[in-house]
Residue, then its C-alpha position, 0 to 999 in steps of 0.5 A: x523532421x516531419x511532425x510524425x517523427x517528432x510526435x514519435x520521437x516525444x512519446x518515445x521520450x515519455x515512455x523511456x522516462x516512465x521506464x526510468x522513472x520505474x525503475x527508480x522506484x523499484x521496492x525495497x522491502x528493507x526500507x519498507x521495514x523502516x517505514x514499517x516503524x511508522x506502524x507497529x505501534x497499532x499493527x502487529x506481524x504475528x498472527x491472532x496479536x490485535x493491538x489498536x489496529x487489526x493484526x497484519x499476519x496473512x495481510x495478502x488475499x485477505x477480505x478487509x474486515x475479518x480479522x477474528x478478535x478486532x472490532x472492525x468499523x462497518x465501513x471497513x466491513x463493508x468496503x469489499x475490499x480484499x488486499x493486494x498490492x493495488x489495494x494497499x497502495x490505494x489505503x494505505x495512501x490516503x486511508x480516510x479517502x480509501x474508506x470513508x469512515x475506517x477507524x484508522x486515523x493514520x494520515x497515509x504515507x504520501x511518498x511514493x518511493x516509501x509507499x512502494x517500500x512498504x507494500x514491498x516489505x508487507x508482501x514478506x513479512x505477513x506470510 
């Protein structure tokens, strides 16, 4: 076996693990409701319902920072962020690290399988 088959044959083992491992994780948007529980406490679903945390109710495409009625930090006013799938990932991961003095004193969720179940459940139920 030639070193160009076996460099081959490695990357086509990476990329069928990858694969595999994507597809393991696909979202679960029940399971996401779940971890959801984590937190409704400060977030409602309903539409003009602020609690400690902004109301999630038109979550997708929506400016961070604009809910009419929350007392947002300026570092949330400021961040530019707009929230997508990407976005959520990236905050709801590591909220703190994501924008450097949010209000939002959640530690983020560090699974990723429960991370990707949320932002799962999150696209439907904030519609």
């Amino acid at each position: 076996m030639t070193s160009k088959h076996l460099a081959a044959g490695l990357l086509g083992g990476v990329f069928m693990s990858l694969c595999i491992s994507a597809a393991a994780r696909a979202a679960d948007p029940q399971a996401g409701a779940r971890v959801f529980n984590q937190c409704k406490a400060c977030h409602a679903l309903e539409a003009g319902t602020n609690k400690v945390g902004p109301s999630l109710h038109g979550l997708f495409g929506r400016t961070a920072g604009t809910v009419d009625g929350f007392k947002y930090s300026d570092a949330m006013k400021g961040s530019g962020l707009v929230w997508d799938e990407e976005a959520l990932h990236t905050y709801l991961s590591n909220p703190r690290g994501a924008v450097p003095g949010t209000k939002m004193v959640f530690p983020g969720i560090k699974n990723p399988q429960q991370l990707d179940d949320l932002v799962a459940y999150l696209k439907e139920a904030t519609k």
